[in-house]
C-alpha positions in Angstrom: 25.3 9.1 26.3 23.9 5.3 25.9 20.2 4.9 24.4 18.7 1.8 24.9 16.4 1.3 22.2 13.3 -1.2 22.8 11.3 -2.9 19.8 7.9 -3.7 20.6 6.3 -6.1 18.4 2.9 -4.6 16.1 4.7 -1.2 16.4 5.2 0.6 13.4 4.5 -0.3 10.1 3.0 -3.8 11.2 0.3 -1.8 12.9 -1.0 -0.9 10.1 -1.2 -4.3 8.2 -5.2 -5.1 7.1 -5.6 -1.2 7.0 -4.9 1.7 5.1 -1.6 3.2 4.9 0.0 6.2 3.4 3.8 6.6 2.4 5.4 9.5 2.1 8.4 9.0 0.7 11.2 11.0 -1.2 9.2 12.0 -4.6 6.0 10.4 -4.3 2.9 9.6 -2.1 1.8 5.7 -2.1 -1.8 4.3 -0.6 -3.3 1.8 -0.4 -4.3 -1.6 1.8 -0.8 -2.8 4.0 -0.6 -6.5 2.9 2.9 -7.1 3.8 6.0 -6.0 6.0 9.6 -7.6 5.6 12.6 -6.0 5.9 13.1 -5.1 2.3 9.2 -3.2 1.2 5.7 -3.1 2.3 3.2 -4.4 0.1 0.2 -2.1 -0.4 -2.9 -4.0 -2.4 -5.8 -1.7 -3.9 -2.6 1.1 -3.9 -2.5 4.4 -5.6 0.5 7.0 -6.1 -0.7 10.2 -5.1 0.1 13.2 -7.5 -1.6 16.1 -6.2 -2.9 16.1 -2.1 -4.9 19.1 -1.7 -5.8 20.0 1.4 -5.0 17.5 3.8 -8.3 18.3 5.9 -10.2 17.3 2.7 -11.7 14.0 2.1 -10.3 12.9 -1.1 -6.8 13.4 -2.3 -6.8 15.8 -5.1 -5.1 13.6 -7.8 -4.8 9.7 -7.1 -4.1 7.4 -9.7 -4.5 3.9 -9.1 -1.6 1.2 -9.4 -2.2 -2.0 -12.1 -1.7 -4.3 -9.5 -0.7 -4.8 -5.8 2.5 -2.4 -5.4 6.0 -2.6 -3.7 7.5 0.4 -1.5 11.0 0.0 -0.5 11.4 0.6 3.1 14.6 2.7 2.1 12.0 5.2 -0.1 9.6 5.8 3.1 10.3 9.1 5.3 7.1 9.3 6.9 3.5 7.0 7.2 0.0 7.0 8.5 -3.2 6.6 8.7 -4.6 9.9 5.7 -7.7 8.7 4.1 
């Protein structure tokens, strides 16, 4: 069976640039301020790796520890995003 697969510009990832983002991704849990989308990584700004969720109906992730600087996700790493927190 064919599948005709149809981009649509802003979807994705891209939606999300100026806002909040989270990446779930093989190990760890990134968030932070999308800055950037290429084909390579996203760039979050104001980011945090997320150690410990709780609850995900709770306001505040259990454990967040902010990043030095603006951070780099491989798109490779991601398996799932969204709008958490």
């Amino acid at each position: 069976m064919k599948v005709i697969v149809q981009e649509v510009d802003g979807e994705g990832l891209e939606s999300f640039l100026g806002k909040n983002v989270t990446l779930f991704c093989g190990v760890y849990i990134y968030t932070g301020k999308c800055v950037g989308v290429n084909d390579i990584c996203v760039k979050l700004e104001n980011a945090s790796i997320v150690y410990e969720t709780g609850a995900f109906t709770d306001p505040q992730w259990k454990d967040a520890q902010k990043l030095p600087a603006a951070w780099y996700v491989s798109l490779q790493a991601i398996e799932s995003f969204g709008f958490m927190r």
